[in-house]
N, CA and C atoms as a LAMMPS dump frame, in Angstrom:
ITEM: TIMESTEP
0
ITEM: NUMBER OF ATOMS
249
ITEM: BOX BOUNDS ff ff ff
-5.0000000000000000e+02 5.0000000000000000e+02
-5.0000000000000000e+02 5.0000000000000000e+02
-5.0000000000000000e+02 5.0000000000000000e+02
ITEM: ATOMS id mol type element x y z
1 1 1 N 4.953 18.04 -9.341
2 1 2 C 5.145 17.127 -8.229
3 1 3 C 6.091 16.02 -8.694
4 2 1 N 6.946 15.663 -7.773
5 2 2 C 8.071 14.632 -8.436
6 2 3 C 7.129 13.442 -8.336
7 3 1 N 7.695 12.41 -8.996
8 3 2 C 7.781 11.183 -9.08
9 3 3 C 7.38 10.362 -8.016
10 4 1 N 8.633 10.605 -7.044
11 4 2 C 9.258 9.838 -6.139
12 4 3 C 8.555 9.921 -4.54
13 5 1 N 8.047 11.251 -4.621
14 5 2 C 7.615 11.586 -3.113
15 5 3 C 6.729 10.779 -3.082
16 6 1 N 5.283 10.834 -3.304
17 6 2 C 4.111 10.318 -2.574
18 6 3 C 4.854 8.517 -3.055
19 7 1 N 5.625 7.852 -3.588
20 7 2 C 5.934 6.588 -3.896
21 7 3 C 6.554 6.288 -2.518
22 8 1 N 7.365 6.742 -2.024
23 8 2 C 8.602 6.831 -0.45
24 8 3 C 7.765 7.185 0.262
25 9 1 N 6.736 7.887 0.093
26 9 2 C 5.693 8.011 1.602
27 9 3 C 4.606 6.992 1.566
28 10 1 N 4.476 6.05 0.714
29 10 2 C 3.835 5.333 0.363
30 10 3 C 4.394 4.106 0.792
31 11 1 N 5.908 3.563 0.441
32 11 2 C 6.571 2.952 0.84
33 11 3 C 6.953 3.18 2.387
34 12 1 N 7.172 4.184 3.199
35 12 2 C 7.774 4.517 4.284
36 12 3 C 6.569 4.41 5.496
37 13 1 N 5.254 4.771 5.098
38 13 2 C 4.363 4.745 5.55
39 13 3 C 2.789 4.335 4.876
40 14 1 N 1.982 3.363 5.25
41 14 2 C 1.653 2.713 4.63
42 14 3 C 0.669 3.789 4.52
43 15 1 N 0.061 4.051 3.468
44 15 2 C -1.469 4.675 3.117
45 15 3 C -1.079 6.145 2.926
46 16 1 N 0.001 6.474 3.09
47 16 2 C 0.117 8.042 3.359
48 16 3 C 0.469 8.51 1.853
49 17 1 N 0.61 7.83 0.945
50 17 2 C 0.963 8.184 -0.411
51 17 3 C -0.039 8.673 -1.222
52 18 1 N -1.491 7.957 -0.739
53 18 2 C -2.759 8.289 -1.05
54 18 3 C -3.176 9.405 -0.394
55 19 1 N -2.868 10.18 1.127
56 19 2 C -2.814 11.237 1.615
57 19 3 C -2.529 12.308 0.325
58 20 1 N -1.036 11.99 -0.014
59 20 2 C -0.221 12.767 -0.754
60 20 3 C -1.439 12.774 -2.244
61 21 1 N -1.762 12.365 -2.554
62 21 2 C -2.474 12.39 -3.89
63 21 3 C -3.66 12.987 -4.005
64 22 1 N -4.235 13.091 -2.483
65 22 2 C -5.746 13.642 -2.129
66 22 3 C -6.581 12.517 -2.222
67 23 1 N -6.355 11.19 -1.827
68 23 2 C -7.289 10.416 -2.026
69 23 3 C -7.235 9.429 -0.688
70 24 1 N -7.385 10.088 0.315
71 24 2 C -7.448 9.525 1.695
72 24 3 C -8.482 8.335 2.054
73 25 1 N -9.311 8.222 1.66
74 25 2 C -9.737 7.267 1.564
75 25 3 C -9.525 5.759 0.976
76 26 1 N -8.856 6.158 -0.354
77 26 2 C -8.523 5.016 -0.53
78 26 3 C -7.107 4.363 0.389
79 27 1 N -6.441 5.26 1.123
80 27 2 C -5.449 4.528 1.77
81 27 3 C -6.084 4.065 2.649
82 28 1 N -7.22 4.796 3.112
83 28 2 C -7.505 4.259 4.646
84 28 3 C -8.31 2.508 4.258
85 29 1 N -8.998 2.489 3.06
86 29 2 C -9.001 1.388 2.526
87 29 3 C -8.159 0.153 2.274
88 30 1 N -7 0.401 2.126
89 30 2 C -5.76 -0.486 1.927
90 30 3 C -5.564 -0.721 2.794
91 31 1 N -5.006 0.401 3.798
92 31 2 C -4.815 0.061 5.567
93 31 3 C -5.437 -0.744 6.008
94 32 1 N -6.688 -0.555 5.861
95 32 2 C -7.872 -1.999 6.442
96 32 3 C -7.407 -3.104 5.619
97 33 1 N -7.218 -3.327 4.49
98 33 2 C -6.909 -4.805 3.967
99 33 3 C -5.758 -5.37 4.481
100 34 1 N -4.455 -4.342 4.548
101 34 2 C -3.804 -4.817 4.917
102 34 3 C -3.675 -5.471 6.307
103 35 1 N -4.356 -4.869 7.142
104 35 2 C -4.976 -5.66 8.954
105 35 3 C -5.665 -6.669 8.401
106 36 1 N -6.681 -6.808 7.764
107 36 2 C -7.155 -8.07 7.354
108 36 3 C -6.67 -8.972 6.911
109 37 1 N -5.627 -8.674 5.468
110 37 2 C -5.031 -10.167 5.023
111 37 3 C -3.954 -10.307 6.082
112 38 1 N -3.175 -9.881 6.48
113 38 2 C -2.331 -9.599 8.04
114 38 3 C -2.373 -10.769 8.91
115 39 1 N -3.528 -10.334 9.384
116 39 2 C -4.156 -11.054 10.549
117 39 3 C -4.649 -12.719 10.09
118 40 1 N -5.153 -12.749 8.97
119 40 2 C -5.361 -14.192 8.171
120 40 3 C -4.689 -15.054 7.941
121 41 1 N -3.069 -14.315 7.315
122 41 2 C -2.085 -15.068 7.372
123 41 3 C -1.531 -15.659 8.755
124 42 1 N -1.117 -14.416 9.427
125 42 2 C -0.81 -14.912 10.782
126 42 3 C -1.083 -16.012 11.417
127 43 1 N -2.664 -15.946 11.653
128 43 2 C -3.529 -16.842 12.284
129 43 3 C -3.475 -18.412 11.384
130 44 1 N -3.15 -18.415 9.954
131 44 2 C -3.092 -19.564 9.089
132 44 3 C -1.905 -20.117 9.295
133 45 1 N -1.092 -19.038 9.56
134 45 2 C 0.511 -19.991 9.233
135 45 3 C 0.616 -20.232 10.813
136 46 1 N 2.203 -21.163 10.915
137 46 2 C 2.329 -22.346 11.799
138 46 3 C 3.493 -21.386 12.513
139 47 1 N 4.1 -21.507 14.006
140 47 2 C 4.622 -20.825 14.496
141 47 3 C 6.345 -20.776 13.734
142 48 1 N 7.023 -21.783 13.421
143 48 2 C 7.743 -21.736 12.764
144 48 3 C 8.218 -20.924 11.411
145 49 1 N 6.892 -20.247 11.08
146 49 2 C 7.314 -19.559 9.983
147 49 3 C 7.885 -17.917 9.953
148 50 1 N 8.815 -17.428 9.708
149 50 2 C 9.378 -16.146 9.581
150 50 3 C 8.274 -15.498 10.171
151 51 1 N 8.583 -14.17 10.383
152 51 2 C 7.988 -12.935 11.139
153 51 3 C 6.941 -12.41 9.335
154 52 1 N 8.169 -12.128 8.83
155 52 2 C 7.561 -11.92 6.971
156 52 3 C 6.891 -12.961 6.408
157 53 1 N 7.056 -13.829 6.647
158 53 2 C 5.918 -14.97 5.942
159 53 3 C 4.479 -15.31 6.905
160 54 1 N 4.546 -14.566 8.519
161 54 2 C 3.497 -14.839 9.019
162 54 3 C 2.41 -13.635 8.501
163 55 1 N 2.982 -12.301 8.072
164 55 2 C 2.283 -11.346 7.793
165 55 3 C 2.2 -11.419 5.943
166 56 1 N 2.777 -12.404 5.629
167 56 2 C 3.193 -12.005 3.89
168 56 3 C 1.613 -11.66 3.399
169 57 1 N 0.356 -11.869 3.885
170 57 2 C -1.128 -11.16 3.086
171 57 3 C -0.749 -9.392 3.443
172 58 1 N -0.926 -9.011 4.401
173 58 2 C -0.655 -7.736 4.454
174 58 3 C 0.436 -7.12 3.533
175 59 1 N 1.344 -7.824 3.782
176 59 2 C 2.814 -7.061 3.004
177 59 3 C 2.408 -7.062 1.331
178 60 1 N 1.871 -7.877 1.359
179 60 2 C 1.369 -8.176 -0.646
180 60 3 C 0.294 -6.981 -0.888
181 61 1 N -0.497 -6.629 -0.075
182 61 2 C -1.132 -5.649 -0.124
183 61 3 C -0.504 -4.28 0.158
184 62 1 N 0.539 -4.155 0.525
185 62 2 C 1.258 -3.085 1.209
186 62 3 C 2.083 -2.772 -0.247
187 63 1 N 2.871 -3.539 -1.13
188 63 2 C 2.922 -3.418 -2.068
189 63 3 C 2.539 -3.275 -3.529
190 64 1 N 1.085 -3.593 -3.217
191 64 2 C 0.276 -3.613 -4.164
192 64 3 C -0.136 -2.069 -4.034
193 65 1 N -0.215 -1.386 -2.859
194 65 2 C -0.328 -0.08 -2.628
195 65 3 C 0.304 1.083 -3.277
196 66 1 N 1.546 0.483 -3.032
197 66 2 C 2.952 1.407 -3.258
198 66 3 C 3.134 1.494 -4.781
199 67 1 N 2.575 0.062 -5.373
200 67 2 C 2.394 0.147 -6.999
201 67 3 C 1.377 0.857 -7.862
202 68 1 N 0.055 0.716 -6.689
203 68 2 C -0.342 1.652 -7.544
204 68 3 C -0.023 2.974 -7.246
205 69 1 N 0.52 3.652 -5.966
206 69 2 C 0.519 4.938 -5.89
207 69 3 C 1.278 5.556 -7.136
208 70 1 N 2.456 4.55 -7.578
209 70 2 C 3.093 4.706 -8.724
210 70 3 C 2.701 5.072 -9.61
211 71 1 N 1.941 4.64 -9.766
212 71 2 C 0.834 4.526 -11.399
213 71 3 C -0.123 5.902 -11.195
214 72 1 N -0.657 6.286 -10.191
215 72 2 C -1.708 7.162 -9.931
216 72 3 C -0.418 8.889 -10.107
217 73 1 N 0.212 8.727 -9.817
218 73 2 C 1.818 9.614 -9.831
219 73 3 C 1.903 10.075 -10.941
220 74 1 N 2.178 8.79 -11.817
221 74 2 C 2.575 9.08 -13.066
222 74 3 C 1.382 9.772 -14.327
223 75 1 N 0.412 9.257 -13.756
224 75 2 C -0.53 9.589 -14.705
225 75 3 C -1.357 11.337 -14.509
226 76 1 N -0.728 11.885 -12.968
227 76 2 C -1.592 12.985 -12.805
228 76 3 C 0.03 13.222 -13.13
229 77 1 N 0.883 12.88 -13.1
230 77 2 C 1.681 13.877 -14.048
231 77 3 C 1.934 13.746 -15.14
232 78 1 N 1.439 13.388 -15.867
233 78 2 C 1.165 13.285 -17.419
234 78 3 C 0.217 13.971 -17.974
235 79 1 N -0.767 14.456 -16.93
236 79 2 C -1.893 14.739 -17.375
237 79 3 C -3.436 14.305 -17.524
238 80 1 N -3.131 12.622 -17.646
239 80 2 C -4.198 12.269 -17.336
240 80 3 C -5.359 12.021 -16.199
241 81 1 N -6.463 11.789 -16.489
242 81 2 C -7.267 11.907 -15.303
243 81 3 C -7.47 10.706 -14.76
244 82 1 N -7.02 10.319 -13.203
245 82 2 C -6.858 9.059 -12.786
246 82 3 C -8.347 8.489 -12.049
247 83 1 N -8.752 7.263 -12.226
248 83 2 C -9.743 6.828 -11.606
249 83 3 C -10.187 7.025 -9.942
């Protein structure tokens, strides 16, 4: 399995990288955080602020996603057994 795929479906679509890995649950997990910190920020910040800085909790989680799908990638292709 390359590298790159479940990372770009991960990136392209949020949670679907964890699809790609067999671990559907944990995206559907992230997905929920990311509506949660999302919605927190939104509701915290002031109307003036960017479209990206009203959502920036979600997006931090959206990347925090995509990093680990990285990591979970690399390690079932290495061989090791991922948590």
């Amino acid at each position: 399995m390359p590298t790159w795929g479940p990372v770009v479906a991960a990136f392209l679509v949020p949670g679907s990288g964890y699809v790609i890995l067999a671990r559907p649950m944990r995206g559907l997990v992230m997905i929920f955080w990311m509506c949660i910190f999302g919605y927190i920020t939104f509701r915290l910040s002031s109307a003036n602020i960017s479209l990206i800085g009203r959502f920036s909790g979600g997006i931090a989680v959206w990347v925090i996603s995509v990093l680990e799908v990285h990591q979970l990638t690399r390690k079932k292709r290495t061989g090791q057994a991922h948590n």
